[in-house]
C-alpha positions in Angstrom: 234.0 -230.3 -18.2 235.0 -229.5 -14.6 232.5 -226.9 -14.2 229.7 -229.5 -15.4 231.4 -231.8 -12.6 231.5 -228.7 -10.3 227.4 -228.2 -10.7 226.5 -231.2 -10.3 228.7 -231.3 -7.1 226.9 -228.3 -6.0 223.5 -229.6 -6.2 224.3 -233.0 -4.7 226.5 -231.8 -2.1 223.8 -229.0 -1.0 220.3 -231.5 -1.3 222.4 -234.1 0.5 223.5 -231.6 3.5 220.0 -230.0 3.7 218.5 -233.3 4.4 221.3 -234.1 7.1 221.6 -231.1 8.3 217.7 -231.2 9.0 217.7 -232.3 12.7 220.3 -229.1 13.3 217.6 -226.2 11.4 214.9 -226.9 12.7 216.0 -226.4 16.0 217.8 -223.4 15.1 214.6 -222.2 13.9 212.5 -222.7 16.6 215.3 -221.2 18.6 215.2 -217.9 16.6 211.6 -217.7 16.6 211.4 -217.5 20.3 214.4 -215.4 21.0 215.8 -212.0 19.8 212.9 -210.4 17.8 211.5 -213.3 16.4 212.6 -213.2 13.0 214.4 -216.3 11.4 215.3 -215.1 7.8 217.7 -212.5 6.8 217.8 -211.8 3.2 220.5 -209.2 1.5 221.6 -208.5 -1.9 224.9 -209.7 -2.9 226.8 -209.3 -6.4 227.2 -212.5 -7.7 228.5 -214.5 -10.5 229.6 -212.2 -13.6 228.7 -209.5 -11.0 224.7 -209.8 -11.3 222.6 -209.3 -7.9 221.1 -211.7 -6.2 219.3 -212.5 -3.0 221.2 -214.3 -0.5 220.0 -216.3 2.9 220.9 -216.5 5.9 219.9 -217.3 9.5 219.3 -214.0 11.1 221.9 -213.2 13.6 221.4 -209.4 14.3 218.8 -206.7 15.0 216.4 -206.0 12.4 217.5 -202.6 11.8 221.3 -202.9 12.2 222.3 -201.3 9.0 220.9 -198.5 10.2 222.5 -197.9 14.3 225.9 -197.6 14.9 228.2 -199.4 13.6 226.6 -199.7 9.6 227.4 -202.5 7.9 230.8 -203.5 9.6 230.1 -205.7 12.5 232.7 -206.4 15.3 232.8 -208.8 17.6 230.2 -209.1 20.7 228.5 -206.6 18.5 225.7 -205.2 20.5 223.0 -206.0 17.7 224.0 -209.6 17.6 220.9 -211.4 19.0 221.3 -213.7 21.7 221.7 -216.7 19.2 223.1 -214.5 17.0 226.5 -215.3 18.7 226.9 -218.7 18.4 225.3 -218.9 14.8 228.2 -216.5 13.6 230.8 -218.1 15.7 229.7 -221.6 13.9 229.0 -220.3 10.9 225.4 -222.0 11.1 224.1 -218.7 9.9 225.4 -219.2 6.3 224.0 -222.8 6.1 220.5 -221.4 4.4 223.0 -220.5 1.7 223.1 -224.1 0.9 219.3 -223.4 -1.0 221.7 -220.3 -3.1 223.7 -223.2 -4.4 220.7 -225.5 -4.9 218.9 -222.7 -7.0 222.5 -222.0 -8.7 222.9 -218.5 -7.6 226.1 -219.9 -5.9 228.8 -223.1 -5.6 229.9 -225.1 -2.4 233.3 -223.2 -2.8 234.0 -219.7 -4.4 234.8 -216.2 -3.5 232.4 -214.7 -0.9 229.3 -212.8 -2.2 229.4 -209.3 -0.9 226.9 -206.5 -0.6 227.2 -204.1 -3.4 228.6 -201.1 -1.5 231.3 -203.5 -0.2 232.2 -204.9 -3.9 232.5 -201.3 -4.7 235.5 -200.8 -2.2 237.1 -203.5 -3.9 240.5 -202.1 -6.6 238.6 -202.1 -10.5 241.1 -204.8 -11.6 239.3 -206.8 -8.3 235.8 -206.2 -9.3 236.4 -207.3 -12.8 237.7 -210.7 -12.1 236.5 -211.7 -9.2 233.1 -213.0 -9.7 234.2 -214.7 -13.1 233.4 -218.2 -10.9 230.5 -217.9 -8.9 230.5 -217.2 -5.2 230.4 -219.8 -2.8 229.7 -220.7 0.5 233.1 -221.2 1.3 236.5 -220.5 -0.2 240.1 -219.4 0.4 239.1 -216.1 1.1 237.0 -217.3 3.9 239.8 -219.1 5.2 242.3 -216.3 5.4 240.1 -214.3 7.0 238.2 -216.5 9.7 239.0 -213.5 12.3 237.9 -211.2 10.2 235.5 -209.4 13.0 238.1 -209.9 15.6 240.5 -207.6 13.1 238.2 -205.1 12.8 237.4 -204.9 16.5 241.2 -204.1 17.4 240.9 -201.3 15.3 237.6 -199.9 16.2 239.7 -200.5 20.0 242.8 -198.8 18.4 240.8 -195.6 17.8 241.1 -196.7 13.8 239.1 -196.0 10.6 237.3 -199.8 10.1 236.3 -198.5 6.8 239.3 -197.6 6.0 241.1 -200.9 6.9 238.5 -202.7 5.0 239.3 -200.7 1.4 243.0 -200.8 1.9 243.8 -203.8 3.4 241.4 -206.6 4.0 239.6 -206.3 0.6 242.7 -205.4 -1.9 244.4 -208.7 -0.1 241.0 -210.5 -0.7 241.4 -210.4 -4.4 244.7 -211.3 -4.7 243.9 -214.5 -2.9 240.4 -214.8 -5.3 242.4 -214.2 -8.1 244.8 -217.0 -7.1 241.7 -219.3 -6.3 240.7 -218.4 -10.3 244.4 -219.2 -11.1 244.4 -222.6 -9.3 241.2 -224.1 -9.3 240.3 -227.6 -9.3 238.6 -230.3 -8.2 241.2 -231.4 -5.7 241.7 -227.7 -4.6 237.9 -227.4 -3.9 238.0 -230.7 -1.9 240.8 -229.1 0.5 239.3 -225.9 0.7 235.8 -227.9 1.9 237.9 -229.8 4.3 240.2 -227.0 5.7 236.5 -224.7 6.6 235.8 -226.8 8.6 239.5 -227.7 9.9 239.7 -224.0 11.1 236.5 -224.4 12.6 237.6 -226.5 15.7 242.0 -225.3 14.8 241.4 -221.8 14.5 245.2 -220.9 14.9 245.9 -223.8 12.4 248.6 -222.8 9.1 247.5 -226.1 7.4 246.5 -223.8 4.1 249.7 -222.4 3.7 251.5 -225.8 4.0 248.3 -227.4 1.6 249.5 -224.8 -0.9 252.8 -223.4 -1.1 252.2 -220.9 -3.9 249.4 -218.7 -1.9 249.5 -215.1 -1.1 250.7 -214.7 3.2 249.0 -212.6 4.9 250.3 -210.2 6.5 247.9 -208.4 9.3 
């Protein structure tokens, strides 16, 4: 029953905020197209629910051909290939609201464990990438909670003289499953209502520790 409740959420919640949200896009848009290189969309294949691929949107925010200059896949922060929007849309997050058609289409939920690229689900522990797409991704979850400063991490270590890759596959994404796994171990329709309202908490209290006092049993992290 609650994942019946849960897709019906989904498509509510993401037609309502597309039609709200309107008046915000469209500048965007227009704001894309005549900056940067002119491109609006970025599309990437992501492993998805029951770990099948799928296309995923976004708001482009970098170069065109990032993936392939320095600095691959991992981006740090002020990353030279950010566009000039490219910035502010990360910063935001208004780059991942174009995700909000994923959930529409069903490819993804409001709240679930982030969809990563398939060369990133592969540095995830096997126990990880069995489990952790048994709910679908979302567009938000605990995960990206935890790890709102992700790209500031992984510019003190690219500062550090460290192996970002390296911190990725033995820290970041072995901790990333544990808290997924305690997302699959917890979830609820109350839990996904404070997750909703904590992204966006941590949006304007970025130092806030409101999650772990929300939810006493989740896994601290450490680094």
């Amino acid at each position: 029953m609650y994942l019946i409740i849960k897709r019906f959420f989904d498509i509510l919640v993401s037609l309502i905020a597309l039609l709200i949200l309107s008046p915000l896009l469209i500048p965007v848009i227009i704001g894309l197209k005549l900056t940067g290189e002119g491109y609006i969309w970025y599309f990437q294949e992501r492993v998805g629910y029951k770990n099948k691929r799928f296309n995923i949107y976004k708001f482009a925010t970098m170069l065109k051909d990032s993936p392939n200059m320095s600095g691959g896949i991992i981006t740090t922060k002020r990353d030279p290939r950010i566009t000039p929007m490219g910035g502010f849309l990360r910063k935001s997050k208004i780059n991942e609201l174009p995700q909000l058609l994923n959930i529409l289409f069903g490819d993804m939920s409001v709240v679930g464990p982030r969809p990563v690229m398939p060369v990133s689900f592969n540095a995830y522990p096997p126990h990880v990438q069995e489990t952790i797409y048994n709910v679908k991704p979302g567009l938000t979850g605990i995960g990206s909670i935890i790890f709102r400063d992700e790209e500031e991490l992984i510019t003190q270590v690219k500062n550090a003289g460290g192996d970002t890759w390296d911190f990725y596959t033995n820290k970041i994404y072995p901790f990333k499953g544990e808290l997924e796994k305690w997302y699959q171990e917890n979830y609820s329709f109350i839990t996904d209502t404070k997750l909703i309202f904590l992204t966006a908490w941590v949006i304007v209290f970025p130092e806030s520790k409101l999650v772990y006092k929300w939810f006493k049993n989740l896994p601290v992290r450490n680094f």
